[in-house]
C-alpha positions as CSV (number, residue, x, y, z in Angstrom):
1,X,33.4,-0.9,-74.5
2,X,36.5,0.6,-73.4
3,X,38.8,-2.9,-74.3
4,X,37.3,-3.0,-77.4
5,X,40.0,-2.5,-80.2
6,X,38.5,0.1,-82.4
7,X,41.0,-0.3,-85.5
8,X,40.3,-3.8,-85.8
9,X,36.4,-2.8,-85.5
10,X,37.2,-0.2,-88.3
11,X,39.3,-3.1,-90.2
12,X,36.3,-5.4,-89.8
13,X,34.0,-3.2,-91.1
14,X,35.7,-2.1,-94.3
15,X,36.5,-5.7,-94.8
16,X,32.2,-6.2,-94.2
17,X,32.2,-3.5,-97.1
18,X,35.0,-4.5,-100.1
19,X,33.1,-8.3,-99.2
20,X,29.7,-6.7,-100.5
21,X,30.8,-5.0,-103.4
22,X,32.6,-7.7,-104.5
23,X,29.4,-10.3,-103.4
24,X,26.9,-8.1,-105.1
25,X,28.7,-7.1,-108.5
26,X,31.7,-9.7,-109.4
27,X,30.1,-12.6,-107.7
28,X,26.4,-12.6,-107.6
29,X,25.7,-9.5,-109.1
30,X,23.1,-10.5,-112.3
31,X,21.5,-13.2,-109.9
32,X,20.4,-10.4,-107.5
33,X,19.9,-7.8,-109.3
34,X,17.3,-10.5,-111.2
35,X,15.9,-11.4,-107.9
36,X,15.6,-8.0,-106.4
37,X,14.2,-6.4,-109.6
38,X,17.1,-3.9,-109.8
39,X,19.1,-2.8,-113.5
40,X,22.6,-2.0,-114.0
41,X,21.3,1.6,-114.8
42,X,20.1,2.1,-111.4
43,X,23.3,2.7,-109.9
44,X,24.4,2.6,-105.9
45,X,25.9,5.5,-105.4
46,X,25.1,7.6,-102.9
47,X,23.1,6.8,-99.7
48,X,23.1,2.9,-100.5
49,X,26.6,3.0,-99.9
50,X,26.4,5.2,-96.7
51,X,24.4,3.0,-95.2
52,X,26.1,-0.3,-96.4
53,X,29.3,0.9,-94.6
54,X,27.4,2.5,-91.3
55,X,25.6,-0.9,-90.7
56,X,28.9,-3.0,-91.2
57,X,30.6,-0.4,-88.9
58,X,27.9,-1.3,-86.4
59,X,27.8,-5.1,-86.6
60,X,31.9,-4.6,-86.5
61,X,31.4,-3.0,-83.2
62,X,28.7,-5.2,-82.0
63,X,30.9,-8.7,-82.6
64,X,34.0,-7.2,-81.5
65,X,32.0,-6.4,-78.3
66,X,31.1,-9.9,-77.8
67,X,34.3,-11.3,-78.6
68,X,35.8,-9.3,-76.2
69,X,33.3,-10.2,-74.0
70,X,33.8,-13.9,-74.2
71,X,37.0,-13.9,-74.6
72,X,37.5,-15.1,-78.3
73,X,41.1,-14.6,-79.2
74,X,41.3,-16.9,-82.1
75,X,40.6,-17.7,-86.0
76,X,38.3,-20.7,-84.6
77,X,36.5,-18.2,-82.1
78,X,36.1,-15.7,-84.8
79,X,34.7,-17.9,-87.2
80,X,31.9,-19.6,-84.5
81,X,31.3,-16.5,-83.4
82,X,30.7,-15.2,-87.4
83,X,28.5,-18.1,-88.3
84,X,26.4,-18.0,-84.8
85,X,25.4,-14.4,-85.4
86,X,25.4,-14.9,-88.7
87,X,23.0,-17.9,-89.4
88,X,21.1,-17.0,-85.6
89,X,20.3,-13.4,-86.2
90,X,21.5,-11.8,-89.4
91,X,20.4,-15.3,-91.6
92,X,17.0,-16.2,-90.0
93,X,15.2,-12.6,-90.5
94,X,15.9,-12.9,-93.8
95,X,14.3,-16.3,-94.0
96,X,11.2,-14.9,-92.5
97,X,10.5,-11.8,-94.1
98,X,11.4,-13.4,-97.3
99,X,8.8,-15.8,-96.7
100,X,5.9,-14.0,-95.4
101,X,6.9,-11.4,-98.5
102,X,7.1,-14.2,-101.3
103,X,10.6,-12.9,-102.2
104,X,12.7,-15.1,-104.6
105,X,14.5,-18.1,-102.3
106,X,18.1,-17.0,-104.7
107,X,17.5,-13.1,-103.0
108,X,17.0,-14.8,-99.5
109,X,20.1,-16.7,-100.6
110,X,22.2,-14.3,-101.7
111,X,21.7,-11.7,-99.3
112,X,21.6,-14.0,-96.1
113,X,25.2,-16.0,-97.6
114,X,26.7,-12.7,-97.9
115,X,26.1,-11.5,-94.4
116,X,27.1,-15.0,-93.1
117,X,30.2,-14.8,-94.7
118,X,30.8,-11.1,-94.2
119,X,30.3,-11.6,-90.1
120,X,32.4,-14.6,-90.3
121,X,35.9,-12.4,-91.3
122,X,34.7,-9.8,-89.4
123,X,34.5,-11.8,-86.7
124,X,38.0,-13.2,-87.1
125,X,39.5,-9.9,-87.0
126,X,38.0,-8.4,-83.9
127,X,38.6,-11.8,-82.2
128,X,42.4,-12.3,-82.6
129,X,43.5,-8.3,-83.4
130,X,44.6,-7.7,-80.1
């Protein structure tokens, strides 16, 4: 863990954040928060946004540890490396539990895409911010 470039992880990871704010108000906002069940009025101050930014601060950390440990140093490494994790580990759980919990397929959707996508720059930054 020493090599590992901890602004970049710390880049990544507010990048991981602005990415869902933006993906679950201006973009897909009404579609999840009619998925999920949620209202406007409900708010997500607070603890929902703690943990939104302490879990993106980990997966920063854990993909800039495997970029550094494979040695991805590009924007084509970074973006494998977002979509493998993304789509092999953060995409199919979602899948699953969504299934076996008869969530809406446009939640499964929208919060699989968004971790996809969200892995995918995070991934290009810890990969080529030396």
């Amino acid at each position: 863990m020493s090599d590992v470039n901890y602004l970049a992880v710390l880049v990544a990871c507010i990048a991981y954040f602005v990415i869902g704010g933006l993906w679950y108000s201006v973009l897909f906002g009404r579609g999840w928060r009619a998925a999920s069940g949620l209202t406007p009025e409900g708010g997500m101050a607070g603890g929902p946004l703690v943990v939104s930014f302490l879990v993106g601060l980990v997966i920063s950390l854990v993909l800039a540890m495997i970029a550094r440990s494979t040695g991805a140093s590009t924007v084509g490494h970074g973006i494998v490396l977002g979509l493998v994790i993304g789509v092999g580990i953060a995409l199919l759980p979602f899948v699953l539990g969504a299934t076996f919990e008869r969530r809406p397929g446009s939640l499964t959707l929208i919060n699989g895409s968004f971790h996809k996508v969200a892995m995918v720059v995070a991934g290009i930054i810890v990969s080529i911010w030396d």
